[in-house]
Backbone as CSV, one residue per row, in Angstrom:
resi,resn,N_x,N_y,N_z,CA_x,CA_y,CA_z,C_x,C_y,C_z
1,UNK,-25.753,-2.597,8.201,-27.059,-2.155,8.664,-27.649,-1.163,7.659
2,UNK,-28.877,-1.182,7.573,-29.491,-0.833,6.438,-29.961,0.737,6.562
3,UNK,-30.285,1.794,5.903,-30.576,3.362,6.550,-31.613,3.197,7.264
4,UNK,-33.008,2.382,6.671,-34.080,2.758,7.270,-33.991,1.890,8.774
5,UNK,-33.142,0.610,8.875,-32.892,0.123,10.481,-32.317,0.794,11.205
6,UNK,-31.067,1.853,10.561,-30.665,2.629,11.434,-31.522,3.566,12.347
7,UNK,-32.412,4.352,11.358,-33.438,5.082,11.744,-34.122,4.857,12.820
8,UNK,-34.831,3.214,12.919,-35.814,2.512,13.429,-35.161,2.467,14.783
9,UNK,-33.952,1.999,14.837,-33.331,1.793,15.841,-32.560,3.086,17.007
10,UNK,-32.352,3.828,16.338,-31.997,5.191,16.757,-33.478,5.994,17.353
11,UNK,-34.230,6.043,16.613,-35.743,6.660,17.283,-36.134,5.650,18.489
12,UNK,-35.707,4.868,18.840,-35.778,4.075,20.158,-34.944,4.626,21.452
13,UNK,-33.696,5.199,20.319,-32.872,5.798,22.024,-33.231,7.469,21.873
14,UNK,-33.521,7.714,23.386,-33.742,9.227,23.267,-32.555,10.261,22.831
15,UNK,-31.105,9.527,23.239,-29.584,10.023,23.251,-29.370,10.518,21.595
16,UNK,-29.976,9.296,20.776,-29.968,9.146,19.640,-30.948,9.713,18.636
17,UNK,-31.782,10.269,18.811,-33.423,10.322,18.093,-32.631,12.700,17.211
18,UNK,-32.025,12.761,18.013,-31.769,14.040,17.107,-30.776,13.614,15.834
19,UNK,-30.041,12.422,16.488,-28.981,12.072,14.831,-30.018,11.984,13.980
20,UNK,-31.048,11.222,14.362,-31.683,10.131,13.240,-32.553,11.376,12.884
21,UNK,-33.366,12.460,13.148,-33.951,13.395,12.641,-32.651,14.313,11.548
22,UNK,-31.766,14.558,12.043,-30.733,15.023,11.353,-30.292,14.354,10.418
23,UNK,-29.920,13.052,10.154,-29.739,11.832,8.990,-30.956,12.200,8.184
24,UNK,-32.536,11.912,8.642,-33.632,12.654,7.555,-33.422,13.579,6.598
25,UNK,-32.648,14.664,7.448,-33.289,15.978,7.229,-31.899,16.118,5.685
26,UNK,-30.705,15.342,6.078,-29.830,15.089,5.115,-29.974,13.608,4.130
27,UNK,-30.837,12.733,4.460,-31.672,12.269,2.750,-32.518,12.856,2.174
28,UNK,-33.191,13.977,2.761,-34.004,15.031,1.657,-33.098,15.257,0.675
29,UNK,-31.871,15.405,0.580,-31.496,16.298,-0.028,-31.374,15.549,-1.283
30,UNK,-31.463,14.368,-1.830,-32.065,14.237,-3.084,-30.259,13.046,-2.878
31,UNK,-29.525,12.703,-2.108,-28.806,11.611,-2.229,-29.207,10.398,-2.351
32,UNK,-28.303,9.318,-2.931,-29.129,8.265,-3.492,-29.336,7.462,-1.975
33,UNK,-30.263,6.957,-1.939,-31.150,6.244,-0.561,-31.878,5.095,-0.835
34,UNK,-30.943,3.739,-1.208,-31.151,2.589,-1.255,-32.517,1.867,-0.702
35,UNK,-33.300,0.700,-1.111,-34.189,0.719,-0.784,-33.636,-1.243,0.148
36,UNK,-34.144,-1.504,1.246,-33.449,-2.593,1.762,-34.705,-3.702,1.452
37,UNK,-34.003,-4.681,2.105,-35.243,-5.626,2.012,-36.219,-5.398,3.280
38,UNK,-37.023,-6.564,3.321,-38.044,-6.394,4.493,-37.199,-6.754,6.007
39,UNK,-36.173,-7.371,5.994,-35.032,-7.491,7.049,-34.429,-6.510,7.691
40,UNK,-34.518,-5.484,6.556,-33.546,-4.025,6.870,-32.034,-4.630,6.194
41,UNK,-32.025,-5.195,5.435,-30.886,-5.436,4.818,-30.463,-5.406,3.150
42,UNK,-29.508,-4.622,3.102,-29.763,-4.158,1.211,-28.486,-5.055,0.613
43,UNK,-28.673,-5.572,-0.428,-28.029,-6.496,-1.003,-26.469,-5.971,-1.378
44,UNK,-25.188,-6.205,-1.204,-24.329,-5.425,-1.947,-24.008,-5.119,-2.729
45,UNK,-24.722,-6.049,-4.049,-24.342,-5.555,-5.417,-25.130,-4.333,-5.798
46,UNK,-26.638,-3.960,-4.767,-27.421,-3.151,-5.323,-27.080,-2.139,-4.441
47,UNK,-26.342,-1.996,-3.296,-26.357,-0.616,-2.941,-25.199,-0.540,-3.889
48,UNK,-24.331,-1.185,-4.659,-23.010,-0.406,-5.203,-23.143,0.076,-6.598
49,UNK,-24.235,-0.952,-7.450,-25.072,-0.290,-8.334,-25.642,0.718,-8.409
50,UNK,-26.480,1.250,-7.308,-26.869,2.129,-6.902,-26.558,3.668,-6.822
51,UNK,-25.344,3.459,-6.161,-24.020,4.598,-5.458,-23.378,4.873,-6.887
52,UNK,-23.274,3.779,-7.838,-22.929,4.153,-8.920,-23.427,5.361,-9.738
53,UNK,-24.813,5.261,-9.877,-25.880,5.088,-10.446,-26.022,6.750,-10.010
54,UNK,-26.285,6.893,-8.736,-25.828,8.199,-8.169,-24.968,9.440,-8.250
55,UNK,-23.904,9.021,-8.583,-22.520,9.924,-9.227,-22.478,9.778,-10.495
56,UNK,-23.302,9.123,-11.369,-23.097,9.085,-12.438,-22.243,8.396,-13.493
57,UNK,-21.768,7.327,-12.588,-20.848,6.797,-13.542,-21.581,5.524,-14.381
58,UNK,-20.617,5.586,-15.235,-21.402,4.495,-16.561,-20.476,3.239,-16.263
59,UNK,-21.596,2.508,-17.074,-21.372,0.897,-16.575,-21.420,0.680,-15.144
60,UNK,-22.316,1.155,-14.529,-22.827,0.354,-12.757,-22.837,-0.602,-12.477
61,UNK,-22.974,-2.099,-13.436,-22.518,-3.144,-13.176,-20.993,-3.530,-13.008
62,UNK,-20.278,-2.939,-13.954,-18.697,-3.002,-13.665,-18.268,-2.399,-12.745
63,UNK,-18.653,-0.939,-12.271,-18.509,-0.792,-11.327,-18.516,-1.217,-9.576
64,UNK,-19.874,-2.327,-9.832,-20.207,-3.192,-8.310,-19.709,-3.899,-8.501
65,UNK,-18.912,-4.829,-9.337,-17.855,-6.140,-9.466,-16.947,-5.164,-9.072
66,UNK,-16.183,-4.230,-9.614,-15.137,-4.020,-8.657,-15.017,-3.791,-7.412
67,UNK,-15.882,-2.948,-6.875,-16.091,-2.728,-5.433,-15.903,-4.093,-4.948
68,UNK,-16.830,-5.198,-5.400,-17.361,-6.248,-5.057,-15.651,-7.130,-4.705
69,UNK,-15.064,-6.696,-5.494,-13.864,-7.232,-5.164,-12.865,-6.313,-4.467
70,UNK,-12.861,-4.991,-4.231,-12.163,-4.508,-3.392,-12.542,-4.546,-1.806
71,UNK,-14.380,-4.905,-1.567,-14.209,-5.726,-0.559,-13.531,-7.279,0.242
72,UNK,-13.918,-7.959,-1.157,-13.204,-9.265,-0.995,-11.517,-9.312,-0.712
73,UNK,-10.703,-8.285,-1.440,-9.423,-7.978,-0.871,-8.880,-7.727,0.541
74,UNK,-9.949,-6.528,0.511,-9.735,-5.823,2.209,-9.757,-6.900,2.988
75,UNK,-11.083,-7.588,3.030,-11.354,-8.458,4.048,-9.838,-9.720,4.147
76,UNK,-9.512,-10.151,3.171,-8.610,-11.495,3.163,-7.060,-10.671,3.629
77,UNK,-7.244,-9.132,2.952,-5.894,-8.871,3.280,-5.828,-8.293,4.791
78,UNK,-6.782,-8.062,5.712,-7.031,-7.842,7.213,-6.824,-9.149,7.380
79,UNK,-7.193,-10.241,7.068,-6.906,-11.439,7.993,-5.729,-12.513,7.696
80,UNK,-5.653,-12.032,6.575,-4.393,-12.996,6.015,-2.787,-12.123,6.037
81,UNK,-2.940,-10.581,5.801,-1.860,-9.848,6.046,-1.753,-8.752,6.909
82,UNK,-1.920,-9.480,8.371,-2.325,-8.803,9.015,-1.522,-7.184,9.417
83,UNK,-1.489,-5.752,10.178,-1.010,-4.802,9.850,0.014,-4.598,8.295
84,UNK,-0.511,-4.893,7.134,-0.049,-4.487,5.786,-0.027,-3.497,5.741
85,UNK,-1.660,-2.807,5.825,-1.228,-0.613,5.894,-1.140,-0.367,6.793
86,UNK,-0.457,-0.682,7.973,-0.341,-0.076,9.039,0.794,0.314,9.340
87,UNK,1.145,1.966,9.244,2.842,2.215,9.381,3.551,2.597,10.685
88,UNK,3.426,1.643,11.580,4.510,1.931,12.966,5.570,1.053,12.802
89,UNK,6.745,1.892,12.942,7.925,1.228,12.467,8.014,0.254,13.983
90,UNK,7.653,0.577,15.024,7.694,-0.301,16.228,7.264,-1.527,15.987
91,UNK,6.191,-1.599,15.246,5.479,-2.822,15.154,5.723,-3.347,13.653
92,UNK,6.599,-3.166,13.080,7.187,-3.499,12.020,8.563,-3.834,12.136
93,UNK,9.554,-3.810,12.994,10.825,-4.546,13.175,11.550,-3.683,12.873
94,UNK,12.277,-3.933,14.513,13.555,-2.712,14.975,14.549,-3.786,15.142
95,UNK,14.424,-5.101,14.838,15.536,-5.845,14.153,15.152,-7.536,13.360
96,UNK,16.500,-7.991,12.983,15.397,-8.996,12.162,14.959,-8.791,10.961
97,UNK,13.801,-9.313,10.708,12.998,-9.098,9.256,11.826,-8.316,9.773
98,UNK,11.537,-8.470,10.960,10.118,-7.862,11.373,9.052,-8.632,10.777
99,UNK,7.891,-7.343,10.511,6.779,-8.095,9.627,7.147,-8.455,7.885
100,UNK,8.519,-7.687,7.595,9.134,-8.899,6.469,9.336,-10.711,6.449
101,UNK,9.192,-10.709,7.792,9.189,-12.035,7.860,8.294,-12.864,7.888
102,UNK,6.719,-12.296,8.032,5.711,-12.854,8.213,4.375,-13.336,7.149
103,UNK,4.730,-12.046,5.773,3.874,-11.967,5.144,4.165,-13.336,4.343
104,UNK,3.288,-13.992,3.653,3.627,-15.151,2.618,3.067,-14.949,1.229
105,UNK,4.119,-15.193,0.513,3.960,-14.603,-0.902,2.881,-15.019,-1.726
106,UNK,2.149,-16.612,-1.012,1.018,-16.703,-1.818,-0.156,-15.993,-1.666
107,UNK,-0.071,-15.530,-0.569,-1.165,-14.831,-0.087,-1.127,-13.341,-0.146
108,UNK,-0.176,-13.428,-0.416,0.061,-11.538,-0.908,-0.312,-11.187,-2.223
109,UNK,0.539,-12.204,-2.686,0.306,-12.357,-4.859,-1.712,-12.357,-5.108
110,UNK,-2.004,-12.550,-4.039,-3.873,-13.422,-4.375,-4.482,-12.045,-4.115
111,UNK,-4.192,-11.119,-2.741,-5.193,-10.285,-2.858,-4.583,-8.764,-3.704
112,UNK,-2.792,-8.819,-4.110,-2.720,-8.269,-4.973,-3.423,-8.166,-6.236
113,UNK,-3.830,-9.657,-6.748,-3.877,-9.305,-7.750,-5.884,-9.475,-7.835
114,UNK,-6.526,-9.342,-6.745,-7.991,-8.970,-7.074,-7.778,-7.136,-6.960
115,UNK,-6.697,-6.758,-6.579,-6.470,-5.277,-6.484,-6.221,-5.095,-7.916
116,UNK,-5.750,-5.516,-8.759,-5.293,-5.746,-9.978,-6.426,-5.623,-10.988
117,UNK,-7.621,-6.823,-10.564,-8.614,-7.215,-11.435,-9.826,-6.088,-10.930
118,UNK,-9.609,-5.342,-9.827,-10.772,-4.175,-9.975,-10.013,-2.844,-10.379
119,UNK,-8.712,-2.569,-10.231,-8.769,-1.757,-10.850,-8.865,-1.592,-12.387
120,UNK,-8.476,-2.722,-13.071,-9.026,-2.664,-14.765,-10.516,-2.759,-14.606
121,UNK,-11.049,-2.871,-13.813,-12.535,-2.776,-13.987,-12.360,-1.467,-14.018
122,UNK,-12.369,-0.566,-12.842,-12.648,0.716,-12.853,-12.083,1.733,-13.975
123,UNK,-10.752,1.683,-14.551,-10.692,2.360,-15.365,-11.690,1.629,-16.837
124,UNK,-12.501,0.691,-16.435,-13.295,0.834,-17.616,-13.879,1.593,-17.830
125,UNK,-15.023,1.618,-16.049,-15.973,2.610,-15.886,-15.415,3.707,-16.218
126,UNK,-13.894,4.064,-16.337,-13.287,5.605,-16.262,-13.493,6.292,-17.032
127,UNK,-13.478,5.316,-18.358,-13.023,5.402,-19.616,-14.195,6.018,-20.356
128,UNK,-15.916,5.903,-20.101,-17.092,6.223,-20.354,-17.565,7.308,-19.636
129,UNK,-17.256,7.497,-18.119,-17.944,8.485,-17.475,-17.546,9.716,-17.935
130,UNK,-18.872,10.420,-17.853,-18.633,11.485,-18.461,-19.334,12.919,-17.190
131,UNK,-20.173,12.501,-16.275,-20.156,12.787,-14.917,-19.621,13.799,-14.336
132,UNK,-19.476,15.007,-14.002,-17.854,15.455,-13.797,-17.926,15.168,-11.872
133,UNK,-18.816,14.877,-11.524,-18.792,14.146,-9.783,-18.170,12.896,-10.437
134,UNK,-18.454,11.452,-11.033,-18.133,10.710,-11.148,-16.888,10.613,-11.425
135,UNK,-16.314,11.596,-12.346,-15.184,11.502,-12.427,-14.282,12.158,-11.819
136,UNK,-14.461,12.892,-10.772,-13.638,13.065,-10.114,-13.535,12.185,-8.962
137,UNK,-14.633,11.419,-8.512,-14.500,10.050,-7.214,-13.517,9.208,-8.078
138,UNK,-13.900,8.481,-9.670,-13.095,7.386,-9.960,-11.791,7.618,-9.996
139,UNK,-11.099,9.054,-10.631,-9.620,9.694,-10.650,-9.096,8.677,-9.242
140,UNK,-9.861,9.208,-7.995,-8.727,9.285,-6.998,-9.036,7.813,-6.321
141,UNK,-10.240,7.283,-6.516,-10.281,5.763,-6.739,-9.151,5.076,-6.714
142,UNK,-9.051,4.981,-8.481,-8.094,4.403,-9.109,-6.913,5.094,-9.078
143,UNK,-6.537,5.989,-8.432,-5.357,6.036,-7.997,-4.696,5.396,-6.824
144,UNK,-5.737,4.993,-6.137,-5.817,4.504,-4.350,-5.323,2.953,-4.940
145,UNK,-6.542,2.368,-5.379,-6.169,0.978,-6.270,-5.074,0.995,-6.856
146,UNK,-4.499,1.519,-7.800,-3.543,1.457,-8.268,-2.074,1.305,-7.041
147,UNK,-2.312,2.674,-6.419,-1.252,2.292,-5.246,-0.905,1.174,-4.264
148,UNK,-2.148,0.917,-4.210,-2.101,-0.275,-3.185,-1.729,-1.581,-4.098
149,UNK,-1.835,-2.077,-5.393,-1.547,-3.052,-6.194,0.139,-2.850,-5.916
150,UNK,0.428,-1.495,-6.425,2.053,-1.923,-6.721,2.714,-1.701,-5.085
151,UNK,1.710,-1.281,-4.098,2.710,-1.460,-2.673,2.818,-2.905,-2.499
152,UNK,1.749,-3.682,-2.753,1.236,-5.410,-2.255,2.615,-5.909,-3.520
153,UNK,2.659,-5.231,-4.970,4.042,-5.819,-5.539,5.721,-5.781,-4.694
154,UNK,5.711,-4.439,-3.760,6.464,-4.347,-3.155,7.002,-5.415,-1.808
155,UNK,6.107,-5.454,-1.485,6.303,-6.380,-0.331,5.730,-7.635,-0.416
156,UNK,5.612,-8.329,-1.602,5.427,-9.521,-2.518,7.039,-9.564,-2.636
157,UNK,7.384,-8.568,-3.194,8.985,-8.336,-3.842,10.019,-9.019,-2.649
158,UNK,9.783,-8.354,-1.340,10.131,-8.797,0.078,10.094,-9.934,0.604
159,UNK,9.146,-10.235,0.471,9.112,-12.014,1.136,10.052,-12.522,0.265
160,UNK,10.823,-12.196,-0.793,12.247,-13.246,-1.226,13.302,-13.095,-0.225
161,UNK,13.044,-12.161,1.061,14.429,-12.173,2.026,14.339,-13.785,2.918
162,UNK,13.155,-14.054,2.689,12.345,-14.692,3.929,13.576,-16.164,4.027
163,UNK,13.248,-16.957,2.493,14.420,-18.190,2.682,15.856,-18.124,2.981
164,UNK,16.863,-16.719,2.753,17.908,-16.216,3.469,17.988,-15.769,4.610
165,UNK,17.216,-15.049,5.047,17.358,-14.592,6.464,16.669,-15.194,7.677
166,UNK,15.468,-15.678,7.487,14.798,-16.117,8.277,15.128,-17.043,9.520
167,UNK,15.153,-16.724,10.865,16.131,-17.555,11.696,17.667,-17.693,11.869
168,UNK,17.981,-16.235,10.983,19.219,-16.046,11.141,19.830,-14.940,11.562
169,UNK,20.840,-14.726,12.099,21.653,-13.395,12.049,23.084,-12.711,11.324
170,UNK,22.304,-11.009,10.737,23.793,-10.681,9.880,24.446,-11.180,9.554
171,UNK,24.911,-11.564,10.834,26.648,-12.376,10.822,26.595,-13.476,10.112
172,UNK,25.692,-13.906,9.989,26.003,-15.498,9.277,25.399,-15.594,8.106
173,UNK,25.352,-14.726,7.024,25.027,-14.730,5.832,26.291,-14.692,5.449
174,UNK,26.451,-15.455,4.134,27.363,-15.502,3.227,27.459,-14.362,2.489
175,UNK,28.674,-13.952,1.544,28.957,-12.483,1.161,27.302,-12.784,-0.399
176,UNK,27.577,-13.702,-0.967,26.461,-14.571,-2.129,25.163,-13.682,-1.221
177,UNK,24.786,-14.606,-0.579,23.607,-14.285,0.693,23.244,-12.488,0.524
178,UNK,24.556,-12.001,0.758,24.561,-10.764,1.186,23.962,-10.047,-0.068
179,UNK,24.583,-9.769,-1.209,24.492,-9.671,-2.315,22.919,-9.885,-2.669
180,UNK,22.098,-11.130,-3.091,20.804,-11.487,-2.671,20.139,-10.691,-2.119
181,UNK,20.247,-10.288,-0.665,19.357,-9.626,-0.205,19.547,-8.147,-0.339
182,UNK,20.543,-7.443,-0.713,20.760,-6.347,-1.638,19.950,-6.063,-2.712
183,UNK,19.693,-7.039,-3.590,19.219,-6.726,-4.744,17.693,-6.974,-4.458
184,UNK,17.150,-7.404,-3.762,15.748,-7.917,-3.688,15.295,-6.478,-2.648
185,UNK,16.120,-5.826,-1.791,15.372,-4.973,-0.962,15.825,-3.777,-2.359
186,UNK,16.336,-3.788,-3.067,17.001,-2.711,-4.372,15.163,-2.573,-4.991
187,UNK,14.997,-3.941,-5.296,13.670,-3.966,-5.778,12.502,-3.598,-5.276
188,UNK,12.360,-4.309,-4.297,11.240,-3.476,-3.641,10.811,-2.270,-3.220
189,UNK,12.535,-1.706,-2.931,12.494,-0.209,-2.326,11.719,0.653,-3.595
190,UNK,12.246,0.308,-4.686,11.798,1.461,-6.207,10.125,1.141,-6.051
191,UNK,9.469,-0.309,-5.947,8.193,-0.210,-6.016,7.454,0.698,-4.965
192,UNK,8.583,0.706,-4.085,7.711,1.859,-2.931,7.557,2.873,-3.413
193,UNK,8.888,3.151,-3.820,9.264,4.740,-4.499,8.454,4.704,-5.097
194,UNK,7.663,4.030,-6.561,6.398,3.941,-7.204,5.454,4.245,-6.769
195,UNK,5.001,3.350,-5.542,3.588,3.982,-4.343,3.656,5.558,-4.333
196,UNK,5.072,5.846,-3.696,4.722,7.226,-2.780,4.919,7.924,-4.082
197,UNK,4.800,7.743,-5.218,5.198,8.728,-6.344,3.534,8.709,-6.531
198,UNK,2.694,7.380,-7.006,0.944,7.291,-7.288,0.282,7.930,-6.464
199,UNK,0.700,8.264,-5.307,-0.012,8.356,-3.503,-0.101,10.023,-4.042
200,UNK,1.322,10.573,-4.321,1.501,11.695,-4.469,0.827,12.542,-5.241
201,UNK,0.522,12.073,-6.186,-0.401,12.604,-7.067,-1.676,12.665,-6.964
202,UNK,-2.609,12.476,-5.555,-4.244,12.730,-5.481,-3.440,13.100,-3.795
203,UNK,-3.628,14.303,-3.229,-3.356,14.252,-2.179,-4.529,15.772,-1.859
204,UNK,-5.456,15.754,-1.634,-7.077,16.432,-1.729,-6.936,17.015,-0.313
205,UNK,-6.178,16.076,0.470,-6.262,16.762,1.768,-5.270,16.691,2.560
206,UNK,-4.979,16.922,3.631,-3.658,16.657,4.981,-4.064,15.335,5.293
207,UNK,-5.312,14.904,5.288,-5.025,13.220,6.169,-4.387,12.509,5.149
208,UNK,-4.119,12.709,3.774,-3.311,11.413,2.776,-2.353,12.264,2.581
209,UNK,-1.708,13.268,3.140,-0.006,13.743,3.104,0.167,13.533,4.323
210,UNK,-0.908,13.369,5.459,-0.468,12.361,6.575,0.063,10.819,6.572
211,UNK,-1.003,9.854,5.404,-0.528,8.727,4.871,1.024,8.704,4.378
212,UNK,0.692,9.384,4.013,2.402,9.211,2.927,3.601,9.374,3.460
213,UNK,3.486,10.253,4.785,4.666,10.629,5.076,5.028,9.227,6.153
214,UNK,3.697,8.922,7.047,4.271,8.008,8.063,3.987,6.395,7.197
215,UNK,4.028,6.568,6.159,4.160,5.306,5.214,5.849,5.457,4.663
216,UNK,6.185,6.493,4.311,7.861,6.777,4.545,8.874,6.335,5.185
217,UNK,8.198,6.879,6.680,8.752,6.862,7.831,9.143,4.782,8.346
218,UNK,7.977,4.471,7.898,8.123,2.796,8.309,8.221,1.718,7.096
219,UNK,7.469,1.754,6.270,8.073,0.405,5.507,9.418,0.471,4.253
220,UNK,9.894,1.640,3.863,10.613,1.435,3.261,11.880,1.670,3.944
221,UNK,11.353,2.580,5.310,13.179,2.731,6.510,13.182,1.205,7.037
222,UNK,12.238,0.458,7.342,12.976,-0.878,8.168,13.198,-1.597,6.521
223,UNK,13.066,-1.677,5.697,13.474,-2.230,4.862,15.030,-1.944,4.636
224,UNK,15.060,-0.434,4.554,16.746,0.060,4.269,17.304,-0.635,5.597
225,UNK,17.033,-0.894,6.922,17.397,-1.161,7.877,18.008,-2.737,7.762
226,UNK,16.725,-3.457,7.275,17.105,-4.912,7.070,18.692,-4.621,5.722
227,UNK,18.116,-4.230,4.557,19.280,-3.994,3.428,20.870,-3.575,4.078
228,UNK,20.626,-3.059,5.309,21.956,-2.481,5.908,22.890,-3.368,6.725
229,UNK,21.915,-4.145,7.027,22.491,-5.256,8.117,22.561,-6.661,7.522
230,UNK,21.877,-6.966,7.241,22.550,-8.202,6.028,22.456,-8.175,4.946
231,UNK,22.627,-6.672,4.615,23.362,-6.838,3.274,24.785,-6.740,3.696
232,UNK,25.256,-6.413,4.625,26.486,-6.224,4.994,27.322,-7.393,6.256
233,UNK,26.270,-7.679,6.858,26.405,-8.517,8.059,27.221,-8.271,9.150
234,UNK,26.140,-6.916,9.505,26.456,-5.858,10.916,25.240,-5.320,11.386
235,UNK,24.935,-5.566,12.119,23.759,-5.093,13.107,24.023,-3.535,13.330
236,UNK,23.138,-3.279,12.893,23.015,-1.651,13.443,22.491,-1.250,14.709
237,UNK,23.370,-1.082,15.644,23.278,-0.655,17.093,22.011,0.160,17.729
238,UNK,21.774,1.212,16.899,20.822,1.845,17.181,19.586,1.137,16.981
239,UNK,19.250,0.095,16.135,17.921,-0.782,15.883,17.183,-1.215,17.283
240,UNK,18.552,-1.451,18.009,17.930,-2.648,19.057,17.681,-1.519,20.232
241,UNK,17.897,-0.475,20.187,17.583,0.691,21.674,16.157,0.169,22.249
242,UNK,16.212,-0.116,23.203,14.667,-0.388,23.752,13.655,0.802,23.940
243,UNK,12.345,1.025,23.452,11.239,2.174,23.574,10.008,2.147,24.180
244,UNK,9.169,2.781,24.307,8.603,2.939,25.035,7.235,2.932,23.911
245,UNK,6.633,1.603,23.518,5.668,1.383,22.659,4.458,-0.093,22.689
246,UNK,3.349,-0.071,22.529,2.591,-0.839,22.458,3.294,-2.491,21.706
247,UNK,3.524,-3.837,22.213,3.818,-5.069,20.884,3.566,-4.960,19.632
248,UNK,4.423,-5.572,19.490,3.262,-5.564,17.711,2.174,-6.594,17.774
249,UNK,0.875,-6.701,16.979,-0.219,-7.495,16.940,0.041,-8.670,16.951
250,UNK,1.252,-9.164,15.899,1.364,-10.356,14.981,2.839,-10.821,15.832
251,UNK,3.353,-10.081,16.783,5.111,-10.531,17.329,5.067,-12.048,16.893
């Protein structure tokens, strides 16, 4: 929805008509304020051109191709991988593979790697801005991008448990088997360790040392969890305790 429909539409409700005087009174202030079409609808390459254009960063066209594709990610990776950033270890598997078992590697590898192809966009833009607003949004940008590429490598890394374990239990992996899935959760675990090492380094506020910690807490512990139990082929007792929590989305 476009600013000036918001407006239009808000001065209709009385509940609403002080936001929309207050939204005014904060585009005076000289922020960039897109112009829409006659629909009330602004194109996306031009509000991101725009927003560019605003903070100052150079090359605004490279800049809206990347965006342009970090929308196209989000969107495929909400529907194709479904809870990916979402860290409740409940709804991620308290035995089993969990949502290790669900993700599929072609579809992980695809919106990894448009995470891939905007962030070399952005450190293009990085590489010119000279901005010091601009460059401090792209820093923590492309640190975000960056993290999220090598978490999507991580659990890309994961779906190799999927043809060993899948439909099976501990017990019936071969010692070979066992071994296998040792070394593949070995791998993935370090790319995490990678994440929470990139994550670590732009942390501006408590809500992303909130991220990090309950990103800790769930995908790389049910991973050690899966690594514990068939890598060894023993169920860990405590996994299966029954709790007191919402399904998971995707069971």
């Amino acid at each position: 929805m476009s600013i000036k429909l918001a407006l239009h539409i808000n001065d209709q409700h009385p509940t609403l008509r002080f936001a929309a005087e207050e939204l005014r009174r904060f585009l005076g202030s000289g922020v960039f304020v897109p112009e829409a079409d006659a629909n009330g609808v602004l194109p996306q390459r031009d509000f991101y051109t725009g927003y560019a254009q605003s903070l100052g960063i150079d090359r605004a066209g490279v800049y809206a191709s990347a965006m342009t594709l970090l929308d196209d990610a989000d969107s495929q990776a909400r529907y194709e991988l479904p809870n990916v950033g979402f860290s409740f270890v409940g709804c991620w598997g308290q035995e089993g593979l969990g949502y290790y078992g669900v993700f599929q590697h072609e579809k992980v590898t695809d919106v990894q790697a448009k995470y891939t192809q905007a962030l070399d966009l952005l450190r293009i833009c990085a590489q010119t801005t000279t901005n010091p607003d601009g460059q401090v949004y792209l820093t923590f940008l492309i640190n975000r991008v960056f993290a999220t590429a090598t978490y999507l490598q991580a659990i890309d890394a994961a779906t190799g448990l999927q043809p060993i374990c899948n439909g099976r239990t501990p017990d019936q992996l071969k010692p070979s088997e066992q071994i296998a899935v040792r070394a593949i959760c070995n791998q993935a675990l370090a790319l995490m360790e990678r994440y929470m090492e990139i994550h670590a380094e732009a942390l501006p506020d408590r809500g992303c040392e909130g991220t990090l910690i309950s990103f800790y807490y769930t995908p790389p512990a049910v991973l050690k969890r899966i690594r514990a139990e068939y890598g060894s082929g023993q169920v860990i007792s405590s996994a299966a305790v029954p709790f007191d929590a919402p399904p998971s989305p995707i069971a």
